[in-house]
Biopython code that builds the backbone (N, CA, C, O; Angstrom):
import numpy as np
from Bio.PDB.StructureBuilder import StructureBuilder

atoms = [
    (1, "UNK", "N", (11.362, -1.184, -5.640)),
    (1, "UNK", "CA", (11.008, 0.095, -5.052)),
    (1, "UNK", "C", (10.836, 1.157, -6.135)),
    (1, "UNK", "O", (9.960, 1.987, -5.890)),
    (2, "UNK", "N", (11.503, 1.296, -7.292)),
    (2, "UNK", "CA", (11.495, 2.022, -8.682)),
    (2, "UNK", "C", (10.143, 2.343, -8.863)),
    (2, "UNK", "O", (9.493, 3.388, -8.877)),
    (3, "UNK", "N", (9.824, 0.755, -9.043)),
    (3, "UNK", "CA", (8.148, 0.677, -9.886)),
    (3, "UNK", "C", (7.350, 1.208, -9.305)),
    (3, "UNK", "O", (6.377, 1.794, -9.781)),
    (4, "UNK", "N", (7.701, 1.060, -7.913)),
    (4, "UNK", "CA", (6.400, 1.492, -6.799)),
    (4, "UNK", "C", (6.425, 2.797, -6.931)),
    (4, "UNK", "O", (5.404, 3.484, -6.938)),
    (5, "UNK", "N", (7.600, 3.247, -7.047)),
    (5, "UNK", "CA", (7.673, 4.987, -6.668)),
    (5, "UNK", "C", (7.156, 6.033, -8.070)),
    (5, "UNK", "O", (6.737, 7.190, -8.099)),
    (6, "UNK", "N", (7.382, 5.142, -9.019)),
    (6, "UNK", "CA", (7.087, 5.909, -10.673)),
    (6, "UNK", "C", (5.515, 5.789, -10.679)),
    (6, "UNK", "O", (4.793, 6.608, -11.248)),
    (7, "UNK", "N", (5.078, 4.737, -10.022)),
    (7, "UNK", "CA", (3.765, 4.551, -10.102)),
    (7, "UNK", "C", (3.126, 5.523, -9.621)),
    (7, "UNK", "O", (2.370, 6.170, -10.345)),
    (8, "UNK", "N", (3.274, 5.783, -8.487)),
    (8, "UNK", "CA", (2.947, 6.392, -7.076)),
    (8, "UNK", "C", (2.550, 7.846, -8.244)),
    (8, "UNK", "O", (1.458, 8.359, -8.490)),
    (9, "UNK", "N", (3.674, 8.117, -8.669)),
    (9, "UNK", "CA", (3.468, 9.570, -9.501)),
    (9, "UNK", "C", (2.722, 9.539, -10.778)),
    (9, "UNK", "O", (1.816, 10.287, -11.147)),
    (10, "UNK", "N", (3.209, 8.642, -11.321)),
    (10, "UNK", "CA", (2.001, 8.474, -12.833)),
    (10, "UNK", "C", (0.848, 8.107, -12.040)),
    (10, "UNK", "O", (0.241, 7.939, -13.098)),
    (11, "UNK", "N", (-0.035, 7.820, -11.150)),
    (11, "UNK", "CA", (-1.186, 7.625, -11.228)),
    (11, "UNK", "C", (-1.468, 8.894, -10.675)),
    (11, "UNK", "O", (-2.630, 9.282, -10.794)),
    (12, "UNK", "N", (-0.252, 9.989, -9.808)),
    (12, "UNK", "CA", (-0.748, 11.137, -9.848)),
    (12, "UNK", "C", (-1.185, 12.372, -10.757)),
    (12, "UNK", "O", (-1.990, 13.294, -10.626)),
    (13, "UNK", "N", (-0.232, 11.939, -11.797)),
    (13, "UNK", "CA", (-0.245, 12.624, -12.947)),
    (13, "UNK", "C", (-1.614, 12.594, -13.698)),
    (13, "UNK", "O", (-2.136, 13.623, -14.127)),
    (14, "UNK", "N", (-2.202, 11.267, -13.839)),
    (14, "UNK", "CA", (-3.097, 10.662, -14.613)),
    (14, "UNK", "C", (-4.542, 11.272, -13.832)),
    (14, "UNK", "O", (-5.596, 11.678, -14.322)),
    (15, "UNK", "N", (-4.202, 11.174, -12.764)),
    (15, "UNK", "CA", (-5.713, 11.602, -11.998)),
    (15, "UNK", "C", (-6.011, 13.219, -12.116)),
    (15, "UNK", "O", (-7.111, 13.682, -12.413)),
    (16, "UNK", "N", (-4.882, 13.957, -11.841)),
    (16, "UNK", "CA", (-4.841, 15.366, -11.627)),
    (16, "UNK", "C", (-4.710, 16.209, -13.126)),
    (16, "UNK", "O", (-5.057, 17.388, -13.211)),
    (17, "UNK", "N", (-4.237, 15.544, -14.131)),
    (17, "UNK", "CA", (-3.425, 16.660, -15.126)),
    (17, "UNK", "C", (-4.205, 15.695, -16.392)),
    (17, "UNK", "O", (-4.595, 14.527, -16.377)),
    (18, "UNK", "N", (-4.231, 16.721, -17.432)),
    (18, "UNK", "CA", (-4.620, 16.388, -18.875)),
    (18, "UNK", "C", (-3.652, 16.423, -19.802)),
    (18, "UNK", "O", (-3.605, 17.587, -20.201)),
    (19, "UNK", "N", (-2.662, 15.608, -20.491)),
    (19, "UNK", "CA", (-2.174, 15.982, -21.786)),
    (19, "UNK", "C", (-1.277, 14.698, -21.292)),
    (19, "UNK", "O", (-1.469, 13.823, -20.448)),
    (20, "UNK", "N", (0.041, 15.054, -22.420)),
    (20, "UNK", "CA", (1.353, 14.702, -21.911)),
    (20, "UNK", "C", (1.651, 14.036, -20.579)),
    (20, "UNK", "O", (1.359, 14.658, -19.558)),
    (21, "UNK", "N", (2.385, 12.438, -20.458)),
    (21, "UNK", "CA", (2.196, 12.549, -19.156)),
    (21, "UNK", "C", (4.295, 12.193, -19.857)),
    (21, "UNK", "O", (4.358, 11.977, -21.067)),
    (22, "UNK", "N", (5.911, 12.170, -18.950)),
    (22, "UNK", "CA", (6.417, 11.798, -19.173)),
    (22, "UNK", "C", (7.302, 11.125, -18.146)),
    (22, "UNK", "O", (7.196, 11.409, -16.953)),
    (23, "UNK", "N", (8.064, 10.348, -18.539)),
    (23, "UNK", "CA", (8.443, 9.695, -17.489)),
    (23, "UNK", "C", (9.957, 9.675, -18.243)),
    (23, "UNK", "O", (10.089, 9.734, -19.465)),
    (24, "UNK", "N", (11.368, 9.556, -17.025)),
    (24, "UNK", "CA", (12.592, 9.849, -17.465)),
    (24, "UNK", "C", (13.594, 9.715, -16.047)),
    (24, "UNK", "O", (13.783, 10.556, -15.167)),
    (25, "UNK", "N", (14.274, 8.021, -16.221)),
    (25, "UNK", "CA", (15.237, 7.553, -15.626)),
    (25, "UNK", "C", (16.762, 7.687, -16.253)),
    (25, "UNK", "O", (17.076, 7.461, -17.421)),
    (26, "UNK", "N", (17.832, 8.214, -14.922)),
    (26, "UNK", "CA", (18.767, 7.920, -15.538)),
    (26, "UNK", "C", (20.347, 8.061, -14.491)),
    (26, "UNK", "O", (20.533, 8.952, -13.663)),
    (27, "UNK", "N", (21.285, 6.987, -14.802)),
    (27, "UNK", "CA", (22.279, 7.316, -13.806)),
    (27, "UNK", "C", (22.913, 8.368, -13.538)),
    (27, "UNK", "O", (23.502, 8.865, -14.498)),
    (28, "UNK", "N", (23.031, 9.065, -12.227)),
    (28, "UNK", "CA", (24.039, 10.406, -12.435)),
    (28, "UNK", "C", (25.622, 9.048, -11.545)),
    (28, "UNK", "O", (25.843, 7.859, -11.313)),
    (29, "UNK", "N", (26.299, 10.578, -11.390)),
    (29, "UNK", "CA", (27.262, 9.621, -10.587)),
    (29, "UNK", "C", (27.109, 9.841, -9.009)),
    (29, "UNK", "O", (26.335, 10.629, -8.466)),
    (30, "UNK", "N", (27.761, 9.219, -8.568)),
    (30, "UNK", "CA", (27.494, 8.537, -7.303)),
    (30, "UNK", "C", (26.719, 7.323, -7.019)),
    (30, "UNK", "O", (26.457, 6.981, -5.866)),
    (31, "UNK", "N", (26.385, 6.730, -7.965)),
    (31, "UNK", "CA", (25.593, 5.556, -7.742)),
    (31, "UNK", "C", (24.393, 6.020, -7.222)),
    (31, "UNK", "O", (24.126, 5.785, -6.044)),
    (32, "UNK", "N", (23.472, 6.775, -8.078)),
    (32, "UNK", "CA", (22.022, 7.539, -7.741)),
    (32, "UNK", "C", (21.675, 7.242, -8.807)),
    (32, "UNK", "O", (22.490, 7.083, -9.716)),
    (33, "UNK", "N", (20.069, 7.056, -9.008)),
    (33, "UNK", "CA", (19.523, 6.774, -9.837)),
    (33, "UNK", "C", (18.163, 8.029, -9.924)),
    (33, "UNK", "O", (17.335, 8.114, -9.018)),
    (34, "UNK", "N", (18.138, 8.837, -11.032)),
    (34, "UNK", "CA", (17.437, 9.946, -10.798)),
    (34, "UNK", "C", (16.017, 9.665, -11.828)),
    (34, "UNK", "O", (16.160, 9.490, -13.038)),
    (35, "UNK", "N", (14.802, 9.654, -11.232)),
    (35, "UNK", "CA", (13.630, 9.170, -11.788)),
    (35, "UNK", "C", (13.109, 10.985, -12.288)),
    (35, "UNK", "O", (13.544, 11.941, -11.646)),
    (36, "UNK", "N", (12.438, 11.116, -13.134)),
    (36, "UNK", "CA", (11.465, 12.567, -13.628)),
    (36, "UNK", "C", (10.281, 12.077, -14.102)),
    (36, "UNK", "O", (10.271, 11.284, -15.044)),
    (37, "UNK", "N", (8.904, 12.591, -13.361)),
    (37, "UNK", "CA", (7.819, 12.204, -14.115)),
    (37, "UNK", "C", (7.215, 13.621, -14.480)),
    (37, "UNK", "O", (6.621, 14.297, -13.641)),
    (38, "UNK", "N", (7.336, 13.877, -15.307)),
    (38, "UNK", "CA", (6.510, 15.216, -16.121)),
    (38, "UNK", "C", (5.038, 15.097, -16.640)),
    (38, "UNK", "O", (4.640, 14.165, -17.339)),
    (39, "UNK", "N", (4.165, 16.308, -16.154)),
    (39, "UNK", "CA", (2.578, 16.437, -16.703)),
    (39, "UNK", "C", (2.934, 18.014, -16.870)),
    (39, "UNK", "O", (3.724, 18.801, -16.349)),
    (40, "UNK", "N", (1.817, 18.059, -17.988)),
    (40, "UNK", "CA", (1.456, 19.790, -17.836)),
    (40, "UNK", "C", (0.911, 20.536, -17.041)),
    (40, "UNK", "O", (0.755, 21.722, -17.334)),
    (41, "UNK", "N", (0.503, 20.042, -15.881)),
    (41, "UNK", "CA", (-0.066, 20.783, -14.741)),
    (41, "UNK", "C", (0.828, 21.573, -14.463)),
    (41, "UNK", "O", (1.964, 21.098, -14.445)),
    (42, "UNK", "N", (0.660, 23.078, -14.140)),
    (42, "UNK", "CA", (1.709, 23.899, -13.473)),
    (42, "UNK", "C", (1.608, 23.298, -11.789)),
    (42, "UNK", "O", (2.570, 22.687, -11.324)),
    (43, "UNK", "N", (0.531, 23.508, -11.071)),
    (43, "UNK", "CA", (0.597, 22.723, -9.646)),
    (43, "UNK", "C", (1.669, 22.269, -9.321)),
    (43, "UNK", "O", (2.038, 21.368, -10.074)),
    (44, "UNK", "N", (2.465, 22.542, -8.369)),
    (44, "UNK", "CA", (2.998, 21.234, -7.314)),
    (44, "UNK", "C", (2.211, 20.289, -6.991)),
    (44, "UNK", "O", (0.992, 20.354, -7.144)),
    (45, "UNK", "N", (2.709, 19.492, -6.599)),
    (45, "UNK", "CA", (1.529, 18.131, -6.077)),
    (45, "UNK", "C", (2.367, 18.768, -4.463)),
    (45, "UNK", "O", (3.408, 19.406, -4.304)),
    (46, "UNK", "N", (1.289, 18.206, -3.426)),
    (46, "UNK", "CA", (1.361, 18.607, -2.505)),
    (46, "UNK", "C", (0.702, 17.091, -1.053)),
    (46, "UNK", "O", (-0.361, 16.493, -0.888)),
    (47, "UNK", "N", (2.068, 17.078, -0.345)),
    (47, "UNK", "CA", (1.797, 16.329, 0.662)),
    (47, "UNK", "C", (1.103, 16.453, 1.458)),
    (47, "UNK", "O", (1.165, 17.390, 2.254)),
    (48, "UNK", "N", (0.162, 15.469, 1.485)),
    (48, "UNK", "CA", (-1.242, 15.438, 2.744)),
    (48, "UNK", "C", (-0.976, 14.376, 3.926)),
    (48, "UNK", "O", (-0.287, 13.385, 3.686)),
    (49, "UNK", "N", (-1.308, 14.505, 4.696)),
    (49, "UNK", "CA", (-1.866, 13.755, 5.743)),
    (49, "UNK", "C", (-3.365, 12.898, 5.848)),
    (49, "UNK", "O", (-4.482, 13.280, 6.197)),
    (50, "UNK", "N", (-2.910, 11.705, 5.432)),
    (50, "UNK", "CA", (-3.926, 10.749, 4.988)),
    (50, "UNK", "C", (-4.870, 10.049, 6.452)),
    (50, "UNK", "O", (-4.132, 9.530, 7.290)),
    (51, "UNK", "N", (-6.188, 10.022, 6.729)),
    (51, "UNK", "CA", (-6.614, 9.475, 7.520)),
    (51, "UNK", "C", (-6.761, 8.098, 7.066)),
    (51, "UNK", "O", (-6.829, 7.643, 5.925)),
    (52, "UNK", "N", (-6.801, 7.421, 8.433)),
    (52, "UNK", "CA", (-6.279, 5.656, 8.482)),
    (52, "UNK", "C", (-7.614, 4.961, 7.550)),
    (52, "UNK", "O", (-7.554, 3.759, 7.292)),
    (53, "UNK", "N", (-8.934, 5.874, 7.017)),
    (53, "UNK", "CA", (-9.379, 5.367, 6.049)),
    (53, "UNK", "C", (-9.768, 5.846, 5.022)),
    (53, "UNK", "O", (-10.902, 5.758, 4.551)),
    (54, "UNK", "N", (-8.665, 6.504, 4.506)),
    (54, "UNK", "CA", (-8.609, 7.005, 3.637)),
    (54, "UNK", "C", (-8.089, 6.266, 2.152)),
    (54, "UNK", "O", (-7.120, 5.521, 2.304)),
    (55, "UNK", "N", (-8.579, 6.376, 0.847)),
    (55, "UNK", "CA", (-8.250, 5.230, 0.310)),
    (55, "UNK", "C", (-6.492, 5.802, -0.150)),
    (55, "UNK", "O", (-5.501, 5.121, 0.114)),
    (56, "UNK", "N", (-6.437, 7.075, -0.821)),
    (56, "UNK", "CA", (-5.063, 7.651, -1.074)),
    (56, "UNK", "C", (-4.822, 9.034, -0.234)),
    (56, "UNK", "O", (-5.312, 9.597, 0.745)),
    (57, "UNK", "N", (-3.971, 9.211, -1.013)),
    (57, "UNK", "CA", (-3.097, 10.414, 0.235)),
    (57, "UNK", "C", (-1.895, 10.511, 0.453)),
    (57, "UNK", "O", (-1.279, 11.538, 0.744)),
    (58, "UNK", "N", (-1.377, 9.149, 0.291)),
    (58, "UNK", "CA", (-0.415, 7.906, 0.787)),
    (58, "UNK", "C", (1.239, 8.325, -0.219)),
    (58, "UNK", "O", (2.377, 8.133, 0.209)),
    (59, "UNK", "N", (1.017, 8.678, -1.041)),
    (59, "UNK", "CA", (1.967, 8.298, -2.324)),
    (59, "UNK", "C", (3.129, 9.774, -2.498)),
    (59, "UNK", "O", (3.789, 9.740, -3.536)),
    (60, "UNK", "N", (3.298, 10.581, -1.885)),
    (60, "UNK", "CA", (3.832, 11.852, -1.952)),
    (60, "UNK", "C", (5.278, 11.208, -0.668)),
    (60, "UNK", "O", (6.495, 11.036, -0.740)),
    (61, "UNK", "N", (4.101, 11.025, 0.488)),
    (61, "UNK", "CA", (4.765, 10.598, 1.946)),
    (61, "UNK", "C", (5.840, 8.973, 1.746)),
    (61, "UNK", "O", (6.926, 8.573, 2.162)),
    (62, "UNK", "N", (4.805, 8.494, 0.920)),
    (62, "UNK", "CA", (5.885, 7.569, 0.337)),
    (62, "UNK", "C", (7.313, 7.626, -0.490)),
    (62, "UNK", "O", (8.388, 7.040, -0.364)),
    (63, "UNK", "N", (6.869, 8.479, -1.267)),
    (63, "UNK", "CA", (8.226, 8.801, -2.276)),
    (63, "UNK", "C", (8.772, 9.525, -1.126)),
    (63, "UNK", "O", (9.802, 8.873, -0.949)),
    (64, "UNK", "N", (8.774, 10.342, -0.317)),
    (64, "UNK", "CA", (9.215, 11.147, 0.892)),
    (64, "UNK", "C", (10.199, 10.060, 1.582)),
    (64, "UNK", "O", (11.421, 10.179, 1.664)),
    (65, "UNK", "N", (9.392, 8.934, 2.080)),
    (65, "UNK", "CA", (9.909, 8.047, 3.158)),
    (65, "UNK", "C", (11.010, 6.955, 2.340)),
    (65, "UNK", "O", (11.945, 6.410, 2.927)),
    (66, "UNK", "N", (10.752, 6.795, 1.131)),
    (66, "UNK", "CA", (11.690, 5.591, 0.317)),
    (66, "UNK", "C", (12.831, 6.258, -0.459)),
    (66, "UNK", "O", (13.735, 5.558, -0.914)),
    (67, "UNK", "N", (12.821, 7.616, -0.629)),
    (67, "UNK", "CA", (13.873, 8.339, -1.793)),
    (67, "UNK", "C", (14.785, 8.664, -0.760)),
    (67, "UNK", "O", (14.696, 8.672, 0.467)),
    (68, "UNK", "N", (16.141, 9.066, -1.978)),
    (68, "UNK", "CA", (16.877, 10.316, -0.521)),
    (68, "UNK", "C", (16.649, 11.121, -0.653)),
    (68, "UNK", "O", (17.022, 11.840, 0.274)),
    (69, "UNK", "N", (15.861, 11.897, -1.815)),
    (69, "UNK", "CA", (15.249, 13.160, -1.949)),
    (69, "UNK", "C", (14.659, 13.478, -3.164)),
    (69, "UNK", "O", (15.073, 13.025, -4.231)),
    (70, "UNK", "N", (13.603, 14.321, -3.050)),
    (70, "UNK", "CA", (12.754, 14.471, -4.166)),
    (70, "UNK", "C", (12.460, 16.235, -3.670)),
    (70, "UNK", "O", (12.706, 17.036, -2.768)),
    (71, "UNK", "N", (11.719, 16.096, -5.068)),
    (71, "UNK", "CA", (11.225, 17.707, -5.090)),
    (71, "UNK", "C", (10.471, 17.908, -6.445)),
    (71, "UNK", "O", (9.886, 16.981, -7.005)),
    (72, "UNK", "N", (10.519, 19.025, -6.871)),
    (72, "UNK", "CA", (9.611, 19.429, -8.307)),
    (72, "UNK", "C", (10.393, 20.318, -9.094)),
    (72, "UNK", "O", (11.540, 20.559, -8.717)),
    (73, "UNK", "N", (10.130, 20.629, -9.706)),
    (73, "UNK", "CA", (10.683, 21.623, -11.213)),
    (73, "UNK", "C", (9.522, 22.057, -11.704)),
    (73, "UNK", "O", (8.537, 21.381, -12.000)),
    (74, "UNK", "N", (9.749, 23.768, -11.815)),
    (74, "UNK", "CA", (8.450, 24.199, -12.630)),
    (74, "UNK", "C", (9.057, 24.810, -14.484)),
    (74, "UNK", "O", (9.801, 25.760, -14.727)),
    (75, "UNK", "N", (8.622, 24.177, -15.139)),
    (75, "UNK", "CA", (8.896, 24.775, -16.835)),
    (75, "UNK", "C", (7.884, 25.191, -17.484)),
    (75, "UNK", "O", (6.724, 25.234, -17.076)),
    (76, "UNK", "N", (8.292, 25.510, -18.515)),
    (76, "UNK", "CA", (7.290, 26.793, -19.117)),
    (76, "UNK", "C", (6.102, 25.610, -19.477)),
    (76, "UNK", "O", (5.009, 26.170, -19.398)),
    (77, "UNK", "N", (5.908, 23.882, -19.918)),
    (77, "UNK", "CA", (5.255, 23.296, -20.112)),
    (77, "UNK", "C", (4.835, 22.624, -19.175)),
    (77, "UNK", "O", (4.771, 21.431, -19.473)),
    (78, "UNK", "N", (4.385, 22.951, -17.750)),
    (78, "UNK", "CA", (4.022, 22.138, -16.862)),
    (78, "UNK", "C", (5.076, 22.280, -15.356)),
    (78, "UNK", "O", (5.463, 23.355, -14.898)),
    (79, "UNK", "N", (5.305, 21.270, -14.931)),
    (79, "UNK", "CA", (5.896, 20.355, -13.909)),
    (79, "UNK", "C", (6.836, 19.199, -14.465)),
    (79, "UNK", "O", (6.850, 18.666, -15.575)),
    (80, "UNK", "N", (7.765, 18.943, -13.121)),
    (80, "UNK", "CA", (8.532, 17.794, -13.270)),
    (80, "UNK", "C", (8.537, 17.296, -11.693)),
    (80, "UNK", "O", (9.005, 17.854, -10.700)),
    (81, "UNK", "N", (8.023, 16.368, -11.796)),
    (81, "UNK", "CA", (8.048, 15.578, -9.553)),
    (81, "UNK", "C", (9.763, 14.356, -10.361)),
    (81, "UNK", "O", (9.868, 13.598, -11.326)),
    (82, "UNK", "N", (10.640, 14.790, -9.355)),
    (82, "UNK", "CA", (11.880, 14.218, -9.356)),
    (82, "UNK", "C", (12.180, 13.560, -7.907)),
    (82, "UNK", "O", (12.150, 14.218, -6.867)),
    (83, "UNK", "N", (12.417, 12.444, -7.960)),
    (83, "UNK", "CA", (13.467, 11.733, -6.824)),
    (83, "UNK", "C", (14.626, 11.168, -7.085)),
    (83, "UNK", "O", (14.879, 10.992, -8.277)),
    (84, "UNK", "N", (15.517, 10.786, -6.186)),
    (84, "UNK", "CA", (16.825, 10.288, -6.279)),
    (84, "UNK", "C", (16.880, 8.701, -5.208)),
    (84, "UNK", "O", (16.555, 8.606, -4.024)),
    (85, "UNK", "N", (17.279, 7.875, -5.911)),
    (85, "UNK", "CA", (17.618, 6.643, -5.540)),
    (85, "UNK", "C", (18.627, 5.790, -5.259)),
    (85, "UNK", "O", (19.014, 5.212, -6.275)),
    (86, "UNK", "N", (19.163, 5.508, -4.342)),
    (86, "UNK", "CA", (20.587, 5.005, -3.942)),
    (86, "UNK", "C", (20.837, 3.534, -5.425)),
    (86, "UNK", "O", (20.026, 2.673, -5.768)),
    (87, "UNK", "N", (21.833, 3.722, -5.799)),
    (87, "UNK", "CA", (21.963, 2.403, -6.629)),
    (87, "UNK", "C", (23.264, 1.417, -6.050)),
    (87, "UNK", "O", (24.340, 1.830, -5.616)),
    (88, "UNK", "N", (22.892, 0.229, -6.162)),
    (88, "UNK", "CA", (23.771, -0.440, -5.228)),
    (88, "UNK", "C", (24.898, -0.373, -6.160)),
    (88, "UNK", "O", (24.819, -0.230, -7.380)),
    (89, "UNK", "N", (26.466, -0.551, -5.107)),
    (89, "UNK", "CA", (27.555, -0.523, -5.048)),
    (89, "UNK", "C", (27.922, -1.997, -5.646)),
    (89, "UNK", "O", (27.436, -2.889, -4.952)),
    (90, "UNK", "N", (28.539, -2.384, -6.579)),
    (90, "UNK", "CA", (29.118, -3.367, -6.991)),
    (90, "UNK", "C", (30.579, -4.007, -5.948)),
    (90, "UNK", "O", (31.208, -5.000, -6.311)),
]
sb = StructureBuilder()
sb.init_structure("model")
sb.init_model(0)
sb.init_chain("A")
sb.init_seg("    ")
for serial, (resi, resn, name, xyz) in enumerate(atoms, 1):
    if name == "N":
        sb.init_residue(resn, " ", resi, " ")
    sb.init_atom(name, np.array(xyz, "f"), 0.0, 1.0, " ", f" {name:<3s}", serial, name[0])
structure = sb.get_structure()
């Protein structure tokens, strides 16, 4: 689910924004796993409502429906799209 979800955003990054693209996993506690994909776009990326033939659209609503929560960060170099990921319990 990781791969799918980092993807989901680097190919947003890649389509929408020019420069820098970065990407940045790491454990907090609670057994969460906190993903950051950074571009220089100031933009939010912004959730759409995809028609059933539509080819994308899809990938915002996804990280939406698979994370326990996501959101953005705005810095003086861009954006940061962040989610949080349950990490299993040993």
């Amino acid at each position: 689910m990781t791969v799918l979800l980092v993807s989901e955003l680097v190919t947003n990054s890649l389509r929408h924004a020019t420069g820098p693209i970065g990407v940045r996993m790491y454990p907090r506690a609670g057994h969460v796993l906190q993903v950051e994909v950074s571009d220089p776009l100031p933009d939010p990326p912004r959730e759409r409502t995809a028609a059933s033939d539509d080819e994308g659209g899809r990938g915002l609503q996804l990280v939406a429906l698979a994370s326990r929560r996501w959101g953005t960060l705005h810095g003086d170099n861009g954006k940061t799209v962040w989610f949080e990921l349950s990490l299993p319990t040993r």
